[in-house]
C-alpha positions as CSV (number, residue, x, y, z in Angstrom):
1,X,42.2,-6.4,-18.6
2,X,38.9,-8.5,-17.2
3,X,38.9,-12.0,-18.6
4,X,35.5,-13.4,-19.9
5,X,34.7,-16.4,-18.5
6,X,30.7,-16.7,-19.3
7,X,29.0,-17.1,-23.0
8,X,27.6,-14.2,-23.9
9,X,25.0,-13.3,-26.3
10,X,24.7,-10.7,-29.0
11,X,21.8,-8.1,-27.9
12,X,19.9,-6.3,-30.4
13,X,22.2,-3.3,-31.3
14,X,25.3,-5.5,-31.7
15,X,26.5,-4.9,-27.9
16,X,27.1,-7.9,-26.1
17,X,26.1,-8.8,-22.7
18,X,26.8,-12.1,-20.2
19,X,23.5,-14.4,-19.6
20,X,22.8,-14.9,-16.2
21,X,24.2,-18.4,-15.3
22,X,21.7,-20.8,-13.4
23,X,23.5,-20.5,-10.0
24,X,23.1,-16.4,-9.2
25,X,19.2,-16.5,-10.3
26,X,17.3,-15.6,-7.2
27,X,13.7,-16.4,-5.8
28,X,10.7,-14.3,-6.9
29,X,8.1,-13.8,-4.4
30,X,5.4,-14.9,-6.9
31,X,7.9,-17.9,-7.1
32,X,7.1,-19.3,-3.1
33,X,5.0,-22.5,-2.5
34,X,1.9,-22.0,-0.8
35,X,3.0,-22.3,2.8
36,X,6.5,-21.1,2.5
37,X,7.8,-18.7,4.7
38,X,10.8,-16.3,3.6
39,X,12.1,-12.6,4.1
40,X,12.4,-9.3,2.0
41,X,12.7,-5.7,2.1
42,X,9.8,-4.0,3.7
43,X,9.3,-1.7,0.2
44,X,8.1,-4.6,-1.4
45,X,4.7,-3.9,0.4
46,X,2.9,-1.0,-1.2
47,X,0.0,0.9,0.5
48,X,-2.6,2.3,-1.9
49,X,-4.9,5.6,-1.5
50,X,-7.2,3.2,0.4
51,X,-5.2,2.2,2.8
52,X,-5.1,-1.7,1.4
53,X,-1.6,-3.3,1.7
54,X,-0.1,-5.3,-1.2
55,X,2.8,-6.8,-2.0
56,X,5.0,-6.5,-5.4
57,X,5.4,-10.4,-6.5
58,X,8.6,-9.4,-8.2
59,X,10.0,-8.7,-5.7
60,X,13.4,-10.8,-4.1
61,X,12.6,-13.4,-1.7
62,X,15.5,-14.9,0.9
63,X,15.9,-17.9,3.6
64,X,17.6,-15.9,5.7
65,X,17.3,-12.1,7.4
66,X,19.9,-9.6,6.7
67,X,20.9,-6.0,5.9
68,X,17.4,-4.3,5.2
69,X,16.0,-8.0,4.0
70,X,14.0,-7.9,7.6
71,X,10.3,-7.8,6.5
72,X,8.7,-11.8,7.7
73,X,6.5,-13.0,5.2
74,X,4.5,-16.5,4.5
75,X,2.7,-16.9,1.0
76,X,-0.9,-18.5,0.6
77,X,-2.7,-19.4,-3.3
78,X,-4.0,-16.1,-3.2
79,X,-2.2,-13.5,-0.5
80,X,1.0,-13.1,1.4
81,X,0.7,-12.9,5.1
82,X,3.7,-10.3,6.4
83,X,4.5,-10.8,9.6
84,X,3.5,-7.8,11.8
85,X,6.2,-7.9,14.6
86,X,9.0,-7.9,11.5
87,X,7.8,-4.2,10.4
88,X,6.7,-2.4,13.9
89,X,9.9,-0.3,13.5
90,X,8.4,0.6,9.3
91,X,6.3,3.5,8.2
92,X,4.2,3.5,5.3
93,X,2.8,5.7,3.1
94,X,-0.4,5.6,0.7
95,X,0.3,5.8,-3.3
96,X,-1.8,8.8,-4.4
97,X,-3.5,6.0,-6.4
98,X,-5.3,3.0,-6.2
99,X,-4.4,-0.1,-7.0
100,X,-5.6,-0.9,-10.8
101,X,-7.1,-4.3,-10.4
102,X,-6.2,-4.9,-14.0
103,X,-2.6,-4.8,-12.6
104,X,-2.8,-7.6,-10.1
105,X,0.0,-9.4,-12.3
106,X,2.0,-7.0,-10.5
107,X,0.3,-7.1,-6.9
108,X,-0.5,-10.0,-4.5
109,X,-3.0,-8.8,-1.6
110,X,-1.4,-8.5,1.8
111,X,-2.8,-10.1,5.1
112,X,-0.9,-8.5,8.8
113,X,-0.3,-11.4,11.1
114,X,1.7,-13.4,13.2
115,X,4.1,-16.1,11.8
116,X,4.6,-19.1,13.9
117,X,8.1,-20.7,13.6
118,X,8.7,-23.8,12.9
């Protein structure tokens, strides 16, 4: 038998489930500073019928590279620049739709580029 070691809290139907605990929450990209530099999967950038890039703001941002988290981007007020040399090996295809601009609570417009380090 598993032994509880988190609160947990009583969900509408009477199941219970555990709260996420502070320490395992991770970083939004709609959560980086302006100027911040991180890494995520290279499916958080969508393409739409157009051919303009976004990015999904939800989406998991990390410090670090690893596993598929390979996809170099930098985050300004109003776009994300993604790196270009981090997603030469990538293919993308076009939505069959475009972006709905009253969805941009969901997208963040995408810049190609070159990150400096440092």
């Amino acid at each position: 038998m598993s032994e509880i070691i988190d609160a947990f809290t009583n969900i509408a139907d009477g199941r219970f489930c555990t709260k996420l605990p502070p320490e395992l929450r991770g970083k939004t990209i709609d959560e980086m500073r302006d100027g911040e530099v991180g890494y995520t999967t290279p499916w958080a950038m969508v393409v739409d019928v157009t051919g303009s890039l976004y990015i999904l703001r939800e989406y998991p941002v990390y410090d670090i590279t690893g596993g598929t988290v390979s996809m170099k981007i930098e985050r300004h007020s109003n776009y994300v620049v993604v790196d270009r040399d981090s997603i030469k090996k990538e293919r993308f295809y076009p939505t069959k739709s475009k972006i709905n601009w009253s969805e941009t609570d969901k997208h963040i417009p995408v810049r190609l580029g070159k990150i400096e380090e440092g």
